[in-house]
N, C-alpha and C positions, 0 to 999 in steps of 0.2 A: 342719890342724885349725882347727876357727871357736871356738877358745875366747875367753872374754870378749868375743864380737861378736853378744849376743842383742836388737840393735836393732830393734826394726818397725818392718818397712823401709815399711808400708801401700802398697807398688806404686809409690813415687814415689823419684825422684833426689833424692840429699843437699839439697840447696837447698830444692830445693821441699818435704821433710818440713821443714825446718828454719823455712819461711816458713809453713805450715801451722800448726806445734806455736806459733809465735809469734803467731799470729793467735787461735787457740783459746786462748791463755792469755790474752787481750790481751779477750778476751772475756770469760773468765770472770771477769776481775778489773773486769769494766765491769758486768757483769748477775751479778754472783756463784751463777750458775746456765747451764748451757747443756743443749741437745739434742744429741748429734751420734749418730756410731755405735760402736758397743762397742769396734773395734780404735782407733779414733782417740780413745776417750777413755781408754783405759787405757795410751795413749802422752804424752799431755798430761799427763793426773796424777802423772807423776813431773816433767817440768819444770815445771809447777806449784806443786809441793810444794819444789822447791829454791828457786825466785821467792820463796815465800812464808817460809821461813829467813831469805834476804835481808831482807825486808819489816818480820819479824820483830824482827830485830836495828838494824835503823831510822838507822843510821851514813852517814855521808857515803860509804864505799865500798861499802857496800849499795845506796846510791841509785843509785852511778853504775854498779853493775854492773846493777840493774836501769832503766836505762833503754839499757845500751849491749843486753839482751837481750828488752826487749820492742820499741824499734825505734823512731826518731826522727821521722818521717814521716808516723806513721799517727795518722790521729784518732779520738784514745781516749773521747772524753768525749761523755757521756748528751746533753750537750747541743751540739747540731750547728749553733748559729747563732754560735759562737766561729770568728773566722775565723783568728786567730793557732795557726796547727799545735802550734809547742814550746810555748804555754800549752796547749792541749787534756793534749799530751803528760806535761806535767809535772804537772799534775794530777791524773791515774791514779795516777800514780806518788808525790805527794801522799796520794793517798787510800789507796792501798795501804798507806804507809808509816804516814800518822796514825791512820788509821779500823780497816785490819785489823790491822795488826801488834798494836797493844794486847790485843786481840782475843783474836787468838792467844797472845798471853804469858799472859793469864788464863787460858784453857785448857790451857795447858801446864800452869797451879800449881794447876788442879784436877786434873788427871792425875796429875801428880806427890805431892799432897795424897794420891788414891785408891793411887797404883801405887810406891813411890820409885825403880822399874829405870828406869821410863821416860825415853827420852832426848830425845824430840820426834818429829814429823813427823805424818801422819795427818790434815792439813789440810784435806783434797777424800777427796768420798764419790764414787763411779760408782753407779750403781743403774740394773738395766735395763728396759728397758720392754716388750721385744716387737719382733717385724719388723716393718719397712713394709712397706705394701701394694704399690709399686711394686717394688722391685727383693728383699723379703726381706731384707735387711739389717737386721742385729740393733742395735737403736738404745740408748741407754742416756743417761741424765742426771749430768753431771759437777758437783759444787757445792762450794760453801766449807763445812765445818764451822759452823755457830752460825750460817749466813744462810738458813737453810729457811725462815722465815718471812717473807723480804724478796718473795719470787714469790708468795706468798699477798698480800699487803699491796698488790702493785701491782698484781693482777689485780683485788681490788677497789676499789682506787682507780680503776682503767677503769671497772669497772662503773658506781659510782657517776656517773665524769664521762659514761659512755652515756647513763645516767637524765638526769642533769641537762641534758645536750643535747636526748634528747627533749623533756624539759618546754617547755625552747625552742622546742622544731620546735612543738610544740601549742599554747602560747600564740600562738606568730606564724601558725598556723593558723587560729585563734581569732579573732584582729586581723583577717587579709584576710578573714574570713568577715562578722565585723563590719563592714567598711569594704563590701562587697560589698551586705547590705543595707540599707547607708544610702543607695549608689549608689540599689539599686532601690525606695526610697522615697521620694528625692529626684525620680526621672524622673514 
């Protein structure tokens, strides 16, 4: 009998689900938002949501249990010109601990405020989106609680830096236009 063995298995050997859900959390806790597909995020979202317990409780064996489970080697951080690995690394896990966890306490003690049963968790949303066009695979968006507006925020902060690089391209457009007819008025 397969009792208590309702793992999705998503088509891959232990290891490699293992390196995947570690990647996908490693992610989410980098861009507090990802894309993936339905089965692969409603697999994440429970190791997720225990990371972020840890996170939560913000203790020295919290720390170490989440860095022995999000992974020593891999470079976590936004910014990619840090060439020291275990600082990239310890700093997710910084940020996890100083920036969400708070976070999440607060919304615990409004849950708890609204509900008194309440006992936690509920940290990441799934919401889907439709199949892709290539293969039909049902895609879906996995994110933190309370960081919906951090993906609004940085799409227009691109925006704004696309504009503002235009204005660049047309000014220095402007310049060699200028400098062009002064060439042919000089000749």
């Amino acid at each position: 009998m397969r009792h208590g063995k309702k793992v999705a298995k998503l088509g891959k050997t232990a290891s490699h689900r293992k390196a995947l859900l570690k990647n996908l959390c490693n992610e989410l806790f980098r861009h507090k938002r990802i894309v993936t597909t339905l089965p692969k995020a409603k697999a994440a979202r429970g190791a997720a949501e225990r990371l972020l317990m840890y996170a939560k409780q913000g203790d020295l064996a919290a720390r170490r249990i989440l860095i022995s489970r999000l992974g020593k080697k891999k470079l976590l951080l936004t910014n990619k010109n840090v060439d020291d690995k275990k600082l990239m690394q310890r700093s997710v896990i910084t940020e996890l601990i100083e920036e969400i966890g708070p976070k999440l306490k607060e919304l615990d003690t409004q849950r708890q405020a609204k509900n008194p049963k309440y006992t936690g968790g509920g940290y990441t949303r799934v919401l889907k989106l439709g199949q892709r066009k290539g293969d039909a695979a049902n895609l879906a968006i996995l994110e933190i609680v309370g960081y919906e507006n951090v993906h609004i925020d940085r799409q227009t902060k691109a925006a704004e830096e696309k504009e503002a690089k235009e204005k660049r391209k047309l000014s220095l457009a402007e310049r060699i236009k200028a400098k062009k007819e002064e060439l042919q008025k000089s000749k």
